[in-house]
ZALONU-75255 format. One line per 4 residues: number of its first residue (from 1); their letters; for each residue z, y, x of C-alpha. Coordinates in Angstrom, 2 decimals, always signed. Last residue first. Example, Ala and Ser with C-alpha at 12.3 -4.5 7.8 and 13.67 -1.06 7.14 Angstrom:
BEGIN
2> sa> +7.14/-1.06/+13.67 | +7.80/-4.50/+12.30 $
//
This chain:
BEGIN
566> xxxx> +53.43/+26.01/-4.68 | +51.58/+22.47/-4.66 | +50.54/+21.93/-8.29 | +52.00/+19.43/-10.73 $
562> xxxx> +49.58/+17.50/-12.28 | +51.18/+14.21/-11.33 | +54.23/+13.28/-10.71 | +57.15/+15.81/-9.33 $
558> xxxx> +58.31/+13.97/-6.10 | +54.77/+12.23/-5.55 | +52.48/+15.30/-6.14 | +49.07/+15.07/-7.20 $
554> xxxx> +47.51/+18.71/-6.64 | +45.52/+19.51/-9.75 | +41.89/+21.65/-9.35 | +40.05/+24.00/-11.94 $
550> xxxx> +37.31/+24.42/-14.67 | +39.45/+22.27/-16.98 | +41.90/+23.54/-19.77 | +44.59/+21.36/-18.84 $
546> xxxx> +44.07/+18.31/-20.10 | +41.34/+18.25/-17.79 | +44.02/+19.02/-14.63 | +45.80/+16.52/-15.62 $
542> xxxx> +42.83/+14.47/-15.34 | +42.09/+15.12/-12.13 | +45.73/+14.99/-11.35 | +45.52/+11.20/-12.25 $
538> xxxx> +42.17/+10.80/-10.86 | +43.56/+11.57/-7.55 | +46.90/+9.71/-7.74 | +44.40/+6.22/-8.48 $
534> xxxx> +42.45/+7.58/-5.42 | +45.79/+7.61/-3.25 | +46.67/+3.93/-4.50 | +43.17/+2.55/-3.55 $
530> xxxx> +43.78/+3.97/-0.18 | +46.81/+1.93/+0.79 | +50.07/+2.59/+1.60 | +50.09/+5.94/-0.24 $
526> xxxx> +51.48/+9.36/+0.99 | +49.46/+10.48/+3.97 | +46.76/+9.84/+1.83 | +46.94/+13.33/-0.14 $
522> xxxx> +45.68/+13.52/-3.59 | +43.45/+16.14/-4.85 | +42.25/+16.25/-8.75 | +39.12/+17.64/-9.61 $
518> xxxx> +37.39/+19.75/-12.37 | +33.91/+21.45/-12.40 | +31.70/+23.59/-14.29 | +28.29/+23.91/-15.49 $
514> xxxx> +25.69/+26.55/-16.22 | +23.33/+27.44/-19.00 | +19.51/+28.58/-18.76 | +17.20/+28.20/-21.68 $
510> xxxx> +13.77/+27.97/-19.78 | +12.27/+26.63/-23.19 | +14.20/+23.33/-22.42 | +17.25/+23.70/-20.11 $
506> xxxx> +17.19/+25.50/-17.11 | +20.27/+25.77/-14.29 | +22.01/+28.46/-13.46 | +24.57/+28.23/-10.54 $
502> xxxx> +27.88/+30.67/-11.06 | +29.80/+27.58/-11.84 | +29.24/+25.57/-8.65 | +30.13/+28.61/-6.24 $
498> xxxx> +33.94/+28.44/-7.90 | +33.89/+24.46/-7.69 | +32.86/+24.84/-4.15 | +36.00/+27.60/-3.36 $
494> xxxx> +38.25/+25.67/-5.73 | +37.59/+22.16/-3.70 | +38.32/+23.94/-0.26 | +41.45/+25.60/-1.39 $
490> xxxx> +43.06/+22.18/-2.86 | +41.52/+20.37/+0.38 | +43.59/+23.14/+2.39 | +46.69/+22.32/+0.42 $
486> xxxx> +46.27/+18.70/+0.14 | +46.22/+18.56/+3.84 | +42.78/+18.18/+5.97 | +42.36/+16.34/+9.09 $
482> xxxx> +40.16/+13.86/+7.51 | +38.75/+15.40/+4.25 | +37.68/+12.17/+1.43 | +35.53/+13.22/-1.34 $
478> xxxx> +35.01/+11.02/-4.16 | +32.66/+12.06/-7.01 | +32.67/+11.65/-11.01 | +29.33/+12.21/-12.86 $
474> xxxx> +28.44/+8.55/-13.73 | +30.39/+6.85/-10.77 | +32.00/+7.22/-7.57 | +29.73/+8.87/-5.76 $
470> xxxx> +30.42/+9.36/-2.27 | +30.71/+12.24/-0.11 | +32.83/+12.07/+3.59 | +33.93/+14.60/+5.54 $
466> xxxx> +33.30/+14.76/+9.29 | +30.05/+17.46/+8.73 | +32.31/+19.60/+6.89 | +31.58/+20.71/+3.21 $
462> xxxx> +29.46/+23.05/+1.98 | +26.11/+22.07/+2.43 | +27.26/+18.13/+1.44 | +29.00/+19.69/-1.48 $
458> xxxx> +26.38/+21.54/-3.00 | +23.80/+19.20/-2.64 | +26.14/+16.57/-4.46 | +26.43/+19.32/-7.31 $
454> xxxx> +23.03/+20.21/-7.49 | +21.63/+16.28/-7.97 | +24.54/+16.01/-10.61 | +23.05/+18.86/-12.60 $
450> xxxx> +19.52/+17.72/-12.19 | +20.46/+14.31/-13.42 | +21.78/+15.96/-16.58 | +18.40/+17.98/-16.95 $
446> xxxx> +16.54/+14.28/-16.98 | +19.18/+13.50/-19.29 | +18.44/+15.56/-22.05 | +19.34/+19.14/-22.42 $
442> xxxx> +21.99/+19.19/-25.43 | +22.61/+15.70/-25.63 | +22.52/+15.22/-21.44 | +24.87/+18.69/-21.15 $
438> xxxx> +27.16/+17.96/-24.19 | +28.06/+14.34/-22.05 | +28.70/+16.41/-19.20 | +31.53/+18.54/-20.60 $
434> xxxx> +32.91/+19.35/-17.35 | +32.05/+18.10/-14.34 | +34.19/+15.44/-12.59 | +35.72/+15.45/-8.72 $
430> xxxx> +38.29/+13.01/-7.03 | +39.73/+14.68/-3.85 | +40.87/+12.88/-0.95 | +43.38/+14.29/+1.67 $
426> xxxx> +43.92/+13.72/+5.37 | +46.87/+14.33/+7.75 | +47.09/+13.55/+11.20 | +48.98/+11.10/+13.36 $
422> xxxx> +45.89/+9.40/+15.23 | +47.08/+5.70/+13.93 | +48.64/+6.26/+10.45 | +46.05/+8.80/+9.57 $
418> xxxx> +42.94/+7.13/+11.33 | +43.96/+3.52/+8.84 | +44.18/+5.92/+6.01 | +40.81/+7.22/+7.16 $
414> xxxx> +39.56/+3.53/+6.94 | +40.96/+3.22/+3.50 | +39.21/+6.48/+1.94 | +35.59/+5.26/+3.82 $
410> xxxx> +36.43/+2.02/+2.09 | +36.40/+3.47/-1.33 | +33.21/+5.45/-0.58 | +31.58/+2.53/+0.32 $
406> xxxx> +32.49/+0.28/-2.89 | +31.41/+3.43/-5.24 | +27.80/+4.16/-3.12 | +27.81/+6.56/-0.57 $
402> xxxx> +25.68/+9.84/-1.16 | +21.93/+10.39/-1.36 | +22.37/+11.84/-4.48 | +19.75/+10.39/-6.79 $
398> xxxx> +19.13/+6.85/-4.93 | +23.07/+6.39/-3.97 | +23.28/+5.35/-0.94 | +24.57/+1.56/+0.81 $
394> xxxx> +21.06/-0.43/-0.05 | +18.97/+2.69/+0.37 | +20.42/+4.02/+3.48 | +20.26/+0.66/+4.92 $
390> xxxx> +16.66/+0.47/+4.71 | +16.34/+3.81/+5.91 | +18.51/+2.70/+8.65 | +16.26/-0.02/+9.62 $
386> xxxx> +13.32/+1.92/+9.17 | +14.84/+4.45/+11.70 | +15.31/+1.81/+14.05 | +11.98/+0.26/+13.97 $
382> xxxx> +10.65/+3.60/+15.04 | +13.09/+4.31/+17.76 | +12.79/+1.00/+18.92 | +8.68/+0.75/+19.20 $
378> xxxx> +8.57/+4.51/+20.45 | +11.29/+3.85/+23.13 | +9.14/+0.54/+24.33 | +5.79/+2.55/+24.46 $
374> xxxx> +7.27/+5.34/+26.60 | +8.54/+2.59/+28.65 | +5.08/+0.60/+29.34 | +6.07/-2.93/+27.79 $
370> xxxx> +5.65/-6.12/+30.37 | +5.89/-8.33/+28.15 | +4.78/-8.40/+24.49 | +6.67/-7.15/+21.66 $
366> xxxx> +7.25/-8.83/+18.69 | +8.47/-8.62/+15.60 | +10.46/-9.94/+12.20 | +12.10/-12.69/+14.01 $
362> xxxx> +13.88/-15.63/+11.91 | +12.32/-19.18/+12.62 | +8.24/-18.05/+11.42 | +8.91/-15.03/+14.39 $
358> xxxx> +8.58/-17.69/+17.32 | +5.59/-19.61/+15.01 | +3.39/-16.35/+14.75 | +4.49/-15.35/+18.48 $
354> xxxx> +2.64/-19.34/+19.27 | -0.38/-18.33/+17.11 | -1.01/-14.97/+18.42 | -0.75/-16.15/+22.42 $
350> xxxx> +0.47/-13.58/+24.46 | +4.23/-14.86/+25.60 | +5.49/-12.81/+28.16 | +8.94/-12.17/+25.53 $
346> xxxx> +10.49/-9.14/+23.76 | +11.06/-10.35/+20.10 | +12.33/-7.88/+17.96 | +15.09/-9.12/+15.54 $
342> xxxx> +15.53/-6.73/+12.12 | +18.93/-7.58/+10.33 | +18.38/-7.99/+7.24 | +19.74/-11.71/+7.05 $
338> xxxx> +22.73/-10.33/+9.18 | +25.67/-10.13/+6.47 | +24.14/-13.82/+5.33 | +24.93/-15.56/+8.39 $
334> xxxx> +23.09/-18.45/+9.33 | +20.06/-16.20/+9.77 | +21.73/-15.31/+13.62 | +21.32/-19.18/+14.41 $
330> xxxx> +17.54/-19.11/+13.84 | +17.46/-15.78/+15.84 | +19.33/-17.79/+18.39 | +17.12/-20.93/+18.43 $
326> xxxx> +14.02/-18.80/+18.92 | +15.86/-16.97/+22.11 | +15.94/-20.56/+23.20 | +18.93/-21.21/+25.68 $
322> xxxx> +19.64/-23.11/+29.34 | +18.16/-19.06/+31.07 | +16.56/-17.57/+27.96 | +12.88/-17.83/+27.05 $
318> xxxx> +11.86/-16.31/+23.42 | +13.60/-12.49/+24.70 | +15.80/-10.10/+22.40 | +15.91/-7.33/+21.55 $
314> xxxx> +18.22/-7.08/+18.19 | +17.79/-3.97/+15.62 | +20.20/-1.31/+14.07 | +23.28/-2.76/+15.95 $
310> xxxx> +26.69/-3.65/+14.18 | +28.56/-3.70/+17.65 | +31.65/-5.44/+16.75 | +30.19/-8.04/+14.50 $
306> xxxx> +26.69/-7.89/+16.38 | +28.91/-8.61/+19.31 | +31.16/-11.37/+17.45 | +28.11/-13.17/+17.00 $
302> xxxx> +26.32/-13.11/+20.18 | +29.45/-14.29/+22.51 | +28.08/-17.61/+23.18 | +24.98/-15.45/+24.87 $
298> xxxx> +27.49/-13.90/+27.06 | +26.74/-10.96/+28.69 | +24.95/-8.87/+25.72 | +23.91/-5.79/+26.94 $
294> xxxx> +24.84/-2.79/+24.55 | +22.18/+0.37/+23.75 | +22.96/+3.26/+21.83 | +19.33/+5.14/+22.16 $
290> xxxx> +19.43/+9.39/+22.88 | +16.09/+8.50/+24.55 | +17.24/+8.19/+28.22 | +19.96/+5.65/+26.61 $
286> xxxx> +16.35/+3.84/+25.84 | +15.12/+3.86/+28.80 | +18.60/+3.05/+31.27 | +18.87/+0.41/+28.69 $
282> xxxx> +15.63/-1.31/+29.57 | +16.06/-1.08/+33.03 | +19.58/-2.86/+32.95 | +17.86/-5.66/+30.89 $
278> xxxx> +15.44/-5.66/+33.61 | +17.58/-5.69/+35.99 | +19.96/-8.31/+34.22 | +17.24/-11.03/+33.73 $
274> xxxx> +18.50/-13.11/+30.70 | +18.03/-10.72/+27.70 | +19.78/-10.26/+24.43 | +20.09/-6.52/+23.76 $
270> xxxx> +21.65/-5.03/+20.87 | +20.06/-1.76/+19.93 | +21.82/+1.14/+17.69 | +19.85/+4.03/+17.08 $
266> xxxx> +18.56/+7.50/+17.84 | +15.99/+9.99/+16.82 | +17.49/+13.63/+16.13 | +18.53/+14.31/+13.04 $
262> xxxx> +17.57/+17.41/+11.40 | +14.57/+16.54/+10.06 | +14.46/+14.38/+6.99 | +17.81/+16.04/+5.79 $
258> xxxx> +16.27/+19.33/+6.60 | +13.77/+18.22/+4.05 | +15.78/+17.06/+1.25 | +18.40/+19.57/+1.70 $
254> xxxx> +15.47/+22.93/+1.08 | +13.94/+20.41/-1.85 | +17.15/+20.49/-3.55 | +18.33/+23.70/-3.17 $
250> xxxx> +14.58/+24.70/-4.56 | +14.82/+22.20/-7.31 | +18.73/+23.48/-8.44 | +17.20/+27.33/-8.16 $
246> xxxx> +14.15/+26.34/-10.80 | +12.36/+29.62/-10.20 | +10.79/+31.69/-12.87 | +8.27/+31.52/-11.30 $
242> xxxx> +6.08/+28.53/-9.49 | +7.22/+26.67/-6.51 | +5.67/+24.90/-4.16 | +6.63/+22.51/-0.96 $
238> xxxx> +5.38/+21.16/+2.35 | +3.37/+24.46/+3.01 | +0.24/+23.84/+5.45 | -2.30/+26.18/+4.39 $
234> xxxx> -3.75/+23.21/+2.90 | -0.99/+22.35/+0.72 | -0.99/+25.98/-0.43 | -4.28/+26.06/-1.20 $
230> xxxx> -3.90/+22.84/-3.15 | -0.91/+24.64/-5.03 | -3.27/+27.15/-6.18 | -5.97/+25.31/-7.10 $
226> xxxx> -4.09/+23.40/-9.46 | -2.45/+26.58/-11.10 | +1.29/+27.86/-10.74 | +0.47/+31.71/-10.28 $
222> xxxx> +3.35/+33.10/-9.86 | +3.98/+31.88/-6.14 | +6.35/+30.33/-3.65 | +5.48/+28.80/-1.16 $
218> xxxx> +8.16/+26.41/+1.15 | +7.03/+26.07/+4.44 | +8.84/+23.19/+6.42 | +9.96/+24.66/+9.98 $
214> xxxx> +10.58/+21.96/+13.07 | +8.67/+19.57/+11.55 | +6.08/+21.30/+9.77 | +5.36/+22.61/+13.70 $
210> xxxx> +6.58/+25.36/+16.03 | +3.53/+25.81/+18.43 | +3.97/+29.43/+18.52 | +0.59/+30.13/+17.31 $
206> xxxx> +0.66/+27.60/+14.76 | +3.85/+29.20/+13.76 | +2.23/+32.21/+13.44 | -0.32/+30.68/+11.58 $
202> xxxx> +1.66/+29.38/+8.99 | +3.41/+32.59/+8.33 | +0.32/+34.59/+8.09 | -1.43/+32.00/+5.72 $
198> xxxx> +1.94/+32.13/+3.65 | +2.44/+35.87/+3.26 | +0.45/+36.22/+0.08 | +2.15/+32.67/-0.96 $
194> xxxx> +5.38/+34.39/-1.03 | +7.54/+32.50/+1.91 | +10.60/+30.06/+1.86 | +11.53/+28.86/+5.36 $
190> xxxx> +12.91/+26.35/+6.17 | +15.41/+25.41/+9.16 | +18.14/+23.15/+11.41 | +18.68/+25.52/+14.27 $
186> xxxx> +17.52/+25.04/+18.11 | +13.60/+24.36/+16.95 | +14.21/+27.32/+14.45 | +14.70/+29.21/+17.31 $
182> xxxx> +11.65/+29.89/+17.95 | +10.16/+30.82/+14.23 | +13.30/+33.52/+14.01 | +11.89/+34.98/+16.89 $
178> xxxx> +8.84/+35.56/+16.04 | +9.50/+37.01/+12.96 | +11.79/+39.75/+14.65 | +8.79/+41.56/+15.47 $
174> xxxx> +8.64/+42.77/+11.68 | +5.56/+42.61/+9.52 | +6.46/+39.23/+8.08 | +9.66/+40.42/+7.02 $
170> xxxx> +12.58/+38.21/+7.35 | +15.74/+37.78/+5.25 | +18.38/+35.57/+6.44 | +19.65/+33.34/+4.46 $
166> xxxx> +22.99/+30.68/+6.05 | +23.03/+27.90/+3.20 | +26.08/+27.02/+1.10 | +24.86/+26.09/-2.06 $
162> xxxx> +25.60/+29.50/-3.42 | +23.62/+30.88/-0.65 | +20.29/+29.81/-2.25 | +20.81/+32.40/-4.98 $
158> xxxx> +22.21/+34.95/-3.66 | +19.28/+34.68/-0.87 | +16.61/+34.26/-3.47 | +17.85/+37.26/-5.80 $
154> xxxx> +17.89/+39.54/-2.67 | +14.36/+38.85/-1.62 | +13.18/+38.54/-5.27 | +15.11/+42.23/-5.20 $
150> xxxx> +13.13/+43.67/-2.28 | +9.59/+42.38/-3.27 | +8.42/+41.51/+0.52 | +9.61/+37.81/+0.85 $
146> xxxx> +10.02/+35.72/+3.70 | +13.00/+34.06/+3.06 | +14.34/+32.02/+6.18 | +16.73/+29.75/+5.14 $
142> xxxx> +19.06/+28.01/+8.05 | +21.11/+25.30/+7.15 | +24.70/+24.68/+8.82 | +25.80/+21.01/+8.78 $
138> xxxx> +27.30/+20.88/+12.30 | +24.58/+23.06/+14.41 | +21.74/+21.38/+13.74 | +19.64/+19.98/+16.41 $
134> xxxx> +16.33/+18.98/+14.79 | +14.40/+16.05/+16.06 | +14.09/+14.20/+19.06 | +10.66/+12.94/+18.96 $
130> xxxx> +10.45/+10.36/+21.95 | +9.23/+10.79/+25.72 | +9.26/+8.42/+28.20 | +8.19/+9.12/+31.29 $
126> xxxx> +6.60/+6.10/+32.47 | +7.93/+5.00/+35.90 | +5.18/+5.57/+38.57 | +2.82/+2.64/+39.37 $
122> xxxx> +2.61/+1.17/+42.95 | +5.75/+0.12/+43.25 | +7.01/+0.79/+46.49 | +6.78/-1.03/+49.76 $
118> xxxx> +3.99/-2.95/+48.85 | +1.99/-4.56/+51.55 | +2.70/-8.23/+51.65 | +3.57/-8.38/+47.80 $
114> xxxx> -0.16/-8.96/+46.35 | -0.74/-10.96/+49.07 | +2.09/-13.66/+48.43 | +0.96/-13.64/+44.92 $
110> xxxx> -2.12/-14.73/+46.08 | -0.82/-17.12/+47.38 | +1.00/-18.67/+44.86 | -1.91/-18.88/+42.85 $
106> xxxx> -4.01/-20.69/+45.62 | -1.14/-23.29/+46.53 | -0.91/-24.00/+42.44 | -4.44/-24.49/+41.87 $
102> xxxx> -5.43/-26.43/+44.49 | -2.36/-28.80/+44.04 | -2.81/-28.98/+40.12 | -5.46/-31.53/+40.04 $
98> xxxx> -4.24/-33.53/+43.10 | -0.60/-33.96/+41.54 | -1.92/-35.23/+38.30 | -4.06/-37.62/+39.78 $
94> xxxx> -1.47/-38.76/+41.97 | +1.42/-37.11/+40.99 | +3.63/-33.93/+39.53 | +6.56/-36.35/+38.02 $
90> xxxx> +6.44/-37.06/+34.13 | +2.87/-37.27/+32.81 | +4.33/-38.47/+28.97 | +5.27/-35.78/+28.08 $
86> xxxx> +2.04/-33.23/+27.97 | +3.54/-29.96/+27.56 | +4.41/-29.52/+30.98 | +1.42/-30.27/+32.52 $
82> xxxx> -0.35/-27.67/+29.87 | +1.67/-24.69/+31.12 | +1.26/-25.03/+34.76 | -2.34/-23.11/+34.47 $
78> xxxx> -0.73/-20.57/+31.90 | +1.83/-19.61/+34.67 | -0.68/-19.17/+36.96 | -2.37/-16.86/+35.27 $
74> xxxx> +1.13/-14.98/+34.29 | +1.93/-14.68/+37.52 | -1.28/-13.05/+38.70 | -1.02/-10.48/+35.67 $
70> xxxx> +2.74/-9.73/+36.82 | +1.63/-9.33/+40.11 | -1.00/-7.17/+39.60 | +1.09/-5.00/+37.37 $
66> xxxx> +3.47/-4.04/+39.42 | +5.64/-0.87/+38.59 | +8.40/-2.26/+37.57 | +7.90/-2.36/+33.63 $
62> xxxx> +4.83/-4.74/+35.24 | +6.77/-7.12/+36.94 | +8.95/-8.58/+34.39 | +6.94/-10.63/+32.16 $
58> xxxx> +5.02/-12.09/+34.30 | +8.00/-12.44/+37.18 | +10.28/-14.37/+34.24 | +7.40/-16.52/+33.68 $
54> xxxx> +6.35/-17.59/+36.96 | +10.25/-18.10/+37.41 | +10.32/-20.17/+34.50 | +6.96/-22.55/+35.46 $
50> xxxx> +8.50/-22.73/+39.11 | +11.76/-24.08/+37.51 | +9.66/-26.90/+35.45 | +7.46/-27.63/+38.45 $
46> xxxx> +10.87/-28.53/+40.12 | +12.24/-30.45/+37.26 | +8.75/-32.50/+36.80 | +9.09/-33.49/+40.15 $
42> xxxx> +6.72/-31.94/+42.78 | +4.33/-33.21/+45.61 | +4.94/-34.86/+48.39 | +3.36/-32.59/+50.82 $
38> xxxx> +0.67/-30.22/+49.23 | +3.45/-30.04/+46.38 | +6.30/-28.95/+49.14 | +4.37/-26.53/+50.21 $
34> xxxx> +3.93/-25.40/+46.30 | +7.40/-25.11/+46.50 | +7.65/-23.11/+49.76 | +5.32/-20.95/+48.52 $
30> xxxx> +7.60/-20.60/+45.29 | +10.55/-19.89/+46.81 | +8.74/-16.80/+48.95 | +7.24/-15.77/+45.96 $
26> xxxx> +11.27/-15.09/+44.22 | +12.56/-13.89/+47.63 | +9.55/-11.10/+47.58 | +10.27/-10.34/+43.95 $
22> xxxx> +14.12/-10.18/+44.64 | +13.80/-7.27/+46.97 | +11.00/-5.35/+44.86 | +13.38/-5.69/+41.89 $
18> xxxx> +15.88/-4.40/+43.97 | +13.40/-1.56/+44.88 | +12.67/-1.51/+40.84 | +16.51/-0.90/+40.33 $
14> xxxx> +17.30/+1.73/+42.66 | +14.05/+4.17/+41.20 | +15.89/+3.82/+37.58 | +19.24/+4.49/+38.69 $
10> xxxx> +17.76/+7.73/+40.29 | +15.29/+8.48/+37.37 | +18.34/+7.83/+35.16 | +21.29/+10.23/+37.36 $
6> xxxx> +18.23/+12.18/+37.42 | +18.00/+13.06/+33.77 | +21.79/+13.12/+33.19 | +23.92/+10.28/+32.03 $
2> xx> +25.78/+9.63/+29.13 | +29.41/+9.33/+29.42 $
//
């Protein structure tokens, strides 16, 4: 259950007074250590422990609140540094010993001084604040059409709501506009708006403080010259479109940037860290910023968590207590599943050339210690939308946007898996269009790709949010319906295939012809695995071809397929 604003602040505020708590214990040690030095002086062990405690405070103080005290740690800890590195000194002694004593008792107390007074930390938490998006409401798409010619008005909503999106037209002289600008921040939205409206549009928003963001501007105009669309792109429009209009592009470009939009900033982190509050104060951040964030509690354990966990990016820090983080990233290459896998470095470490080094063994970044938290939720929400843009291109298909062949498959056998467990019933549908090869001879395959562009809009507007779209090759699509009989899905496919064929699209000499669609349905409750249920499919998908096409076939197990559910 994810936590509410206080609950955070609260959990938050708890964990820098025990950080406060253990601070104070944590000096105290160490001015009894460098005692100890003044004494008798130290053995390379001991100075060893104060170096990793000097680091752990350097890099932790500051996301609590005190940055003094990580600075003075840090100083100090670059002092010990180069008795450390140097082998063959051994113990803290003689020479050594009286070299670093002065050093070591002054840098420890003023540490001590530093933490004398504080009762609080003397910086507020950041508030972190990250760019959450576009709520949409399931996949519903909101089209404002600002357009004063009555029928364009009507011709662009009939038009656009073939694909499935909710129109609604909007005059610019009415009050109404206003609030169909505000809640376009609630509502995934675009609005399409005659370039002599656009300047009044865009400044409304302006006005309203509704940005491109929130509410792409799509112009539309008749006059489709180079200074015309440069006007437009200065008025602030993210899109143009000359008459007679392409209704496939427009579809397209209305999906393409709600797409873009609509989801809010999130991701998957896997965090490797050795100090639990501030492991604990890192997640509390980034769960405040819609982040999935998992702690890992066993560093033996790494590999099975990114197996079970499959993050967007690993956080993880260079020094670990009895492990190298450097080591682990090294160890994380082994696989080849996880070569892609972005690893941020979160460490005190400052020096270029020694971060250059920890990210030449398998890192790609690296963040230094202490990180404000507004500046830690940017970092992670940024590098985890690249991640999944990277993934999106390696498991999507570049036209459609939709799941590749292999993915699509396995989407069908995992709901299998849901069916048998959960007790429901689920269908998949295999869909062609008709007569493509006559479309790329006739039109070319440029228009072809426009076709199967429309079609995959089509279905991702007018299907459910929890079904999945893949294409499965050429012009042939896989849809798979969780909760959804063969029945329904039979209804469901006919009601998309029906919208499909009264679409237009424009061939050469703005020639317009339209397309339709066949598909067979198969349900998974009756195969033991899924590749049997999509063979059934594209059996009654092409029963249904032999039979006249422009239609959809029911695979039925008693009566073979082709045979319709009654």
């Amino acid at each position: 259950m994810r936590l509410s604003a206080t609950d955070i602040q609260a959990s938050l505020a708890a964990l820098r007074d025990r950080f406060l708590v253990r601070a104070r214990e944590e000096v105290l040690y160490l001015s009894q250590q460098a005692e100890k030095m003044r004494r008798v002086g130290l053995t390379e062990a001991e100075l060893s422990e104060a170096y990793s405690l000097l680091h752990r405070l350097a890099g932790s103080a500051g996301t609590f609140g005190l940055a003094d005290l990580g600075e003075a740690a840090r100083s100090l800890e670059k002092s010990l540094k180069p008795y450390l590195e140097d082998d063959e000194q051994g113990g803290c002694a003689g020479s050594v010993r009286e070299a670093l004593e002065p050093m070591f008792v002054s840098g420890v107390m003023a540490l001590s001084e530093l933490l004398r007074d504080q009762q609080t930390p003397a910086a507020p938490l950041d508030q972190p604040s990250a760019d959450a998006g576009i709520v949409s409401q399931g996949m519903q798409v909101r089209v404002l059409v600002c357009q004063e010619q009555a029928r364009v008005s009507r011709d662009l909503v009939d038009g656009l709501a073939l694909y499935g999106f909710q129109c609604i037209q909007v005059s610019v002289a009415s009050s109404s506009l206003e609030r169909w600008i505000k809640e376009s921040s609630r509502v995934a939205s675009v609005c399409v708006v005659d370039d002599e409206q656009l300047e009044q549009v865009a400044a409304e928003c302006r006005r309203l403080g509704v940005t491109g963001r929130q509410l792409p501007l799509l112009c539309l105009s008749r006059d489709d010259s180079f200074e015309k669309r440069y006007w437009a792109a200065a008025t602030g429009a993210e899109g143009f479109f000359a008459e007679p209009l392409d209704f496939p592009r427009l579809a397209d470009s209305v999906e393409r940037l709600v797409s873009e939009r609509k989801q809010p900033a999130s991701g998957r982190v896997l965090m490797v860290e050795d100090d639990p509050d501030l492991a604990e104060h890192y997640r509390l951040v980034l769960e405040s910023a819609g982040v999935v964030v998992r702690l890992v509690q066993s560093f033996r354990n790494l590999i099975g968590e990114l197996a079970d966990f499959r993050p967007d990016i690993v956080l993880m820090d260079v020094q670990l207590e009895g492990m190298s983080g450097i080591t682990l990233a090294r160890l994380i290459r082994f696989e080849p599943r996880w070569l892609s896998l972005p690893i941020v470095y979160l460490s005190s470490e400052d020096d270029p050339e020694n971060q250059l080094a920890a990210m030449s063994e398998g890192a790609d970044e690296f963040l230094v210690k202490p990180v404000s938290d507004g500046y830690l939720v940017r970092s992670v929400l940024l590098r985890c939308r690249r991640a999944r843009q990277l993934s999106e291109l390696m498991n999507r298909d570049s036209l459609t946007g939709l799941f590749k062949h292999a993915l699509i498959k396995q989407q069908a056998q995992m709901e299998l898996a849901n069916c048998r467990r959960l007790g429901h019933s689920s269908s998949v549908a295999m869909i062609d269009l008709d007569h493509f090869k006559q479309v790329n001879d006739t039109w070319g395959h440029g228009c072809g790709d426009k076709v199967i562009k429309a079609l995959s809009n089509l279905l991702k507007n007018r299907l459910r949010e929890t079904d999945v779209i893949g294409r499965y090759g050429g012009e042939e699509f896989l849809v798979v319906l969780p909760g959804c009989d063969a029945g329904q899905a039979r209804r469901v496919i006919e009601d998309i295939g029906r919208s499909f064929a009264e679409l237009s699209f424009f061939g050469t000499n703005d020639e317009s012809f339209s397309v339709t669609l066949s598909a067979g349905v198969a349900s998974l409750n009756d195969f033991t695995h899924g590749d049997e249920a999509l063979e059934a499919a594209d059996q009654a998908l092409y029963q249904q071809k032999r039979a006249g096409r422009n239609g959809v076939t029911v695979f039925s197990p008693q009566q073979g397929a082709g045979q319709e559910e009654p």
